[in-house]
TORKOL-4160 file (C-alpha; in steps of 0.2 Angstrom, whole numbers, padded with zeros to 4 digits, m for minus):
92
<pt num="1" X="0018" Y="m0111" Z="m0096"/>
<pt num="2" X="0008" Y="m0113" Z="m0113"/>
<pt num="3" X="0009" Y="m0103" Z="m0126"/>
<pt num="4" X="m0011" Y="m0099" Z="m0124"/>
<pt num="5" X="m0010" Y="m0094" Z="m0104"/>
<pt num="6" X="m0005" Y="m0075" Z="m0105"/>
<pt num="7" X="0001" Y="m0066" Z="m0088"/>
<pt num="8" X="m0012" Y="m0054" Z="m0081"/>
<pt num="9" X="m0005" Y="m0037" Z="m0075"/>
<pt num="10" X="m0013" Y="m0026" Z="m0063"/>
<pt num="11" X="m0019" Y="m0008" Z="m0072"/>
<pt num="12" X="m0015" Y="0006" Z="m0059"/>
<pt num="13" X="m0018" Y="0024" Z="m0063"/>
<pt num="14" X="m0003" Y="0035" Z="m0056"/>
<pt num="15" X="m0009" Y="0053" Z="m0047"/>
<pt num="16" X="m0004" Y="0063" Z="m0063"/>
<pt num="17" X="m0015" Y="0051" Z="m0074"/>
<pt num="18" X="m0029" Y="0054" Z="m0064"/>
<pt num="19" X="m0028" Y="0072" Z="m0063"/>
<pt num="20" X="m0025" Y="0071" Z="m0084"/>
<pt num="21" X="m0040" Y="0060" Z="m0085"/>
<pt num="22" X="m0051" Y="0071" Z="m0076"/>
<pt num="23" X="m0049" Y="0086" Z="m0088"/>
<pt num="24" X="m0052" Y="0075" Z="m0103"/>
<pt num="25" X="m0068" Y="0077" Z="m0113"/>
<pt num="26" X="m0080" Y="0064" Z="m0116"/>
<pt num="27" X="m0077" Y="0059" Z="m0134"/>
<pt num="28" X="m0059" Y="0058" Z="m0130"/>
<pt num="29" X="m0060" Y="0050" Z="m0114"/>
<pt num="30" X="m0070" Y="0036" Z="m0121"/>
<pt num="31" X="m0056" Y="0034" Z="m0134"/>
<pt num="32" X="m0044" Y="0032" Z="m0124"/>
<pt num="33" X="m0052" Y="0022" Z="m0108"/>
<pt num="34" X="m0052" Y="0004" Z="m0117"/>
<pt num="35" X="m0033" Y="0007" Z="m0122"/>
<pt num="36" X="m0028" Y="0008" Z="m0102"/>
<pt num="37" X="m0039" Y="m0007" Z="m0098"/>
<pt num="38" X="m0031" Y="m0018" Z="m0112"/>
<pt num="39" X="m0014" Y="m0015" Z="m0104"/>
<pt num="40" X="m0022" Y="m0029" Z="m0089"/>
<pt num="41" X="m0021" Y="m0041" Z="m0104"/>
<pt num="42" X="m0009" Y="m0035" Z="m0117"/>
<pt num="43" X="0005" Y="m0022" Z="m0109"/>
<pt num="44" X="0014" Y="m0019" Z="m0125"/>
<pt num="45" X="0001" Y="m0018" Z="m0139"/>
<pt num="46" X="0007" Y="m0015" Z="m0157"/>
<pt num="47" X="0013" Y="0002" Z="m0159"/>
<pt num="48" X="0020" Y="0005" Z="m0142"/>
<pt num="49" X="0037" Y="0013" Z="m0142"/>
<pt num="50" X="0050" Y="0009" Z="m0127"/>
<pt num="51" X="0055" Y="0026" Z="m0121"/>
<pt num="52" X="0066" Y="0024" Z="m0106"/>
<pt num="53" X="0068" Y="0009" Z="m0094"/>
<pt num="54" X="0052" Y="0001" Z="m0091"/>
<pt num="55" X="0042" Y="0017" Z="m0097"/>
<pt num="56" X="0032" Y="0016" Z="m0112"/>
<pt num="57" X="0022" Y="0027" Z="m0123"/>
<pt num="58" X="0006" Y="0022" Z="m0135"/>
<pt num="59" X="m0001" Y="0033" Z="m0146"/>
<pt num="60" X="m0022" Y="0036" Z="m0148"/>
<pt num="61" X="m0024" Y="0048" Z="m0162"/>
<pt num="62" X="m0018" Y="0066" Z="m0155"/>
<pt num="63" X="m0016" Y="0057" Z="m0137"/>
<pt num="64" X="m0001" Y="0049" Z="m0130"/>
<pt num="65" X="m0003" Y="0037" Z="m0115"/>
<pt num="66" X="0014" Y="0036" Z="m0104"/>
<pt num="67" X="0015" Y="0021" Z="m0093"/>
<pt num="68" X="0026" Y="0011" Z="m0082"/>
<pt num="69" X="0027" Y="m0011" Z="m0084"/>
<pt num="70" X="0034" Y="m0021" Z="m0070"/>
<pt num="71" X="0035" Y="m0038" Z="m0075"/>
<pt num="72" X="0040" Y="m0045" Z="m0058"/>
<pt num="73" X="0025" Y="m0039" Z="m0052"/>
<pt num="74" X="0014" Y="m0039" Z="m0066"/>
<pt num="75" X="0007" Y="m0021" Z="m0063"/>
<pt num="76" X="0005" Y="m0008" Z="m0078"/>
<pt num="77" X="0005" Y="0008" Z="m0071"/>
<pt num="78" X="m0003" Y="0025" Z="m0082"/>
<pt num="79" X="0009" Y="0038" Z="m0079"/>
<pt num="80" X="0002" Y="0052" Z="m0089"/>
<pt num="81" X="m0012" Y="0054" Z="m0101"/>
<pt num="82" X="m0008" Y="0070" Z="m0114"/>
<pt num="83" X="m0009" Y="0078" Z="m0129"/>
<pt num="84" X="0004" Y="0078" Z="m0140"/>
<pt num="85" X="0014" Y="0093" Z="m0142"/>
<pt num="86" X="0033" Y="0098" Z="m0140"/>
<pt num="87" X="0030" Y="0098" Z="m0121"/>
<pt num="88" X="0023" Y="0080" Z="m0119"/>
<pt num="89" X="0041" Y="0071" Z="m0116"/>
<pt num="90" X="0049" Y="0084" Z="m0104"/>
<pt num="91" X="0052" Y="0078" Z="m0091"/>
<pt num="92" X="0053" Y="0059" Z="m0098"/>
């Protein structure tokens, strides 16, 4: 493969990303909409931290979007979309 031929991956929203976006306010939501669509091009942008496994974190001012990669099958799935505060890795 080329240097200039990048794998696509397919963005998928996971149930508790949905729910998360769906109580997010418009000026936040527009924010943070074009950072889960570039994942489809670039799944590890600059500034992304590694927090477990395969599970991955990107910060978007006071937001932080939690997401899956799977390489093998070139899917980037958005785990959770949250605000940050103490409770935002619980769980993790």
């Amino acid at each position: 493969m080329s240097p200039s031929v990048r794998n696509i991956h397919n963005v998928q929203l996971a149930p508790g990303a949905v729910r998360d976006l769906d109580k997010i306010h418009e000026p936040d939501l527009s924010r943070l909409q074009p950072h889960i669509l570039s994942f489809e091009h670039n799944p590890r942008p600059h500034g992304s931290l590694k927090l477990k496994a395969a599970i991955h974190r990107v910060r978007v001012g006071d937001w932080r979007i939690l997401y899956a990669i799977d390489d093998k099958q070139q899917t980037v799935t958005s785990l959770r979309v949250l605000r940050r505060s103490e409770r935002t890795y619980k769980g993790i």
